[in-house]
Every structure is written in C-alpha cells, then in structure tokens.
N, C-alpha and C positions, 0 to 999 in steps of 0.2 A: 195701618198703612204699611204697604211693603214700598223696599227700596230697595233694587237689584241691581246686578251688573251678570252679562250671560258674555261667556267663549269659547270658542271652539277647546279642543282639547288638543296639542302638541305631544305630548307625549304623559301616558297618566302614572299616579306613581306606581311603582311595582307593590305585590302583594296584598291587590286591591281586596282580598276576604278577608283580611284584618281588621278591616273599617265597618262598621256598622251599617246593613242596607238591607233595602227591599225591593221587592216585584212589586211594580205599578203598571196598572192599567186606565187609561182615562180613556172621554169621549167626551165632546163638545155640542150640547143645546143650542146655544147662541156664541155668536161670536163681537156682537156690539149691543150691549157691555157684553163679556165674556163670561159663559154659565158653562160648567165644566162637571161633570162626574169623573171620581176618581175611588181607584181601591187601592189599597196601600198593604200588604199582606191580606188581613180579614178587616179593615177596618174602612171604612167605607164614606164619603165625603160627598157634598155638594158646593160649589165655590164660586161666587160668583166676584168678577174681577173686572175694575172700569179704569182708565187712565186719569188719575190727580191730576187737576189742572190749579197750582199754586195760585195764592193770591196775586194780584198784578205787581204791586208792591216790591215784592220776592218773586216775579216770577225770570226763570234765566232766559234769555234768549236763544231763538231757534239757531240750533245747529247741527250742521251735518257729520259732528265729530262722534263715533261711534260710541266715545268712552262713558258718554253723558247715560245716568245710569235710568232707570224706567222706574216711575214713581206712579205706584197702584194704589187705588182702595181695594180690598178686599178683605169680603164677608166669607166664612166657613160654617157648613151646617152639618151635623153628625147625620149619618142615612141608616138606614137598617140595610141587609144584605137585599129582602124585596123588595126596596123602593129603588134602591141601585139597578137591581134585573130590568126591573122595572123601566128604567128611565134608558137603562142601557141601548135597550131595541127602540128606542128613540132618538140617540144620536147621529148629529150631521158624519158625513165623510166615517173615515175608519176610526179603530180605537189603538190608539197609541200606547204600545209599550217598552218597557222600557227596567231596567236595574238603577236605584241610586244607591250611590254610596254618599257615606258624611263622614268626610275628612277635616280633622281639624285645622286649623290656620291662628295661630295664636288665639285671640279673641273672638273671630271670626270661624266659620265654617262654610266650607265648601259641599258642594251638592252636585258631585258626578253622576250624569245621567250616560248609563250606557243605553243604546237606544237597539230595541228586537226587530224583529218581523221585514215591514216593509223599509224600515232606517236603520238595518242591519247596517252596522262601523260607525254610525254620527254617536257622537261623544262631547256633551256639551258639560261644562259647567256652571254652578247659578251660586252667587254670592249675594246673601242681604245683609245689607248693612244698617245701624242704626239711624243713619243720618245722613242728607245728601254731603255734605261736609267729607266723609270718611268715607264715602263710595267715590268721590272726587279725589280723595288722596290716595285711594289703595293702589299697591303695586302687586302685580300680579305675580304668583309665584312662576319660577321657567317652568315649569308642566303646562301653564295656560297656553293657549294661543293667542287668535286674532280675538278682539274685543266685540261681539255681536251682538250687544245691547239691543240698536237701533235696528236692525236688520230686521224685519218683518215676517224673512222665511228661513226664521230661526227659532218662529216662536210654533210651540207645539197649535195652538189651534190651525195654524198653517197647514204644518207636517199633516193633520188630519184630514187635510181636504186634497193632499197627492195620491193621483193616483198610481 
C-alpha cells in the first residue's frame, strides 16, 4: 500500500548534492491501472499501480480538498536491463525524466523530483506516509508549495502523454 501526498516545490533546499539521488527514467504501458517502467541508475523496475478504494465502512468522503493524500496498491517487479529495452520501445507518449533526491524529514522522507527534457524547471515533491492518519496531520516544511495530491496533471503518467 502506498500513501502519498505530492507538491509543487517553493523554493528547494540549497545544496541539493548532499542528499542522496539518482537519474530516473520511466515510460508508461498502461495508464488504468497504471503499468510503468522505470530505471533508476542501473537497476531496473516494473510497477504496476491501481487506486485503493477503502472499505465503505472507513471509506472518507469525496472531496475536492487537494490535501486528501492518494492511497495506491502497488506491486514492484525487478526487470533485467533487456526486458526494460525491451518494453521501453513500447511505451505510451514520452519517457520521463527526471533527478531525485531523498531528503530527510524527521521520520519521514521527502523525494524531490527535479524534472529534464521536455519538464525542464517542474520540481515536485512526494511524501509517503505510513498511514492516512499522518498524511492528514503532516505539515509541510516552507520549501514545499501548493499541495498537488489530487491534481491529475501532476501526476507523471500525464506529464508522458504532453506533447
């Protein structure tokens, strides 16, 4: 289960080569559910991600408040470098890339994405939390910005299909 919260970036913090990061490249198969390739320096992924839809019980009610965080299933598959090539020249729309860094946050880590090529300057961050509970209480450090959870053309399989 992932539990996220995504926002623009305000201002990041200085001497972002201190932090630990890499060169990612991804590209999108499917967009419903969401089937993603990705390379991450040498190391090479398959992801497939669907939106949690809670029991009715617990389920919160719709709202258009952007802060409400995005609650995934997602499965992760190791690839070899040629089933990656492979699958690559079978991707929808462009392949996105992109720098992260992982910034710590007390208990928490942040995941600044600085974004290349055709998203040259968007600069998002992604916080997962262990629990909707503590995705609801986070306060965002001042380097964050606006709150882009919900926003739809925020989310990288988007960005892949701009031309």
């Amino acid at each position: 289960m992932e539990i996220e919260r995504k926002f623009l970036v305000a201002n990041p913090p200085a001497n972002l080569e201190q932090y630990p990061h890499v060169e990612i490249e991804q590209g999108y198969l499917c967009t419903s559910p969401t089937v993603r390739i990705r390379k991450m320096g040498d190391v090479y992924w398959l992801t497939v991600k669907e939106p949690h839809q809670p029991p009715t019980a617990n389920h919160r009610p719709p709202t258009t408040d952007n802060r409400q965080p995005i609650t995934n299933r997602e499965e992760e598959f190791r690839l070899t470098e040629g089933c990656y090539n492979h699958l690559r020249a079978k991707c929808d729309g462009h392949l996105v890339s992109k720098t992260r860094y992982r910034i710590p946050l007390d208990e928490l880590t942040a995941e600044l994405d600085i974004f290349h090529g055709r998203h040259e300057g968007l600069q998002l961050v992604e916080v997962e939390f262990p629990s909707t509970e503590v995705a609801d209480s986070f306060t965002a450090p001042s380097w964050f910005g606006d709150d882009v959870s919900t926003r739809p053309e925020y989310r990288n399989s988007f960005l892949s299909q701009i031309e």
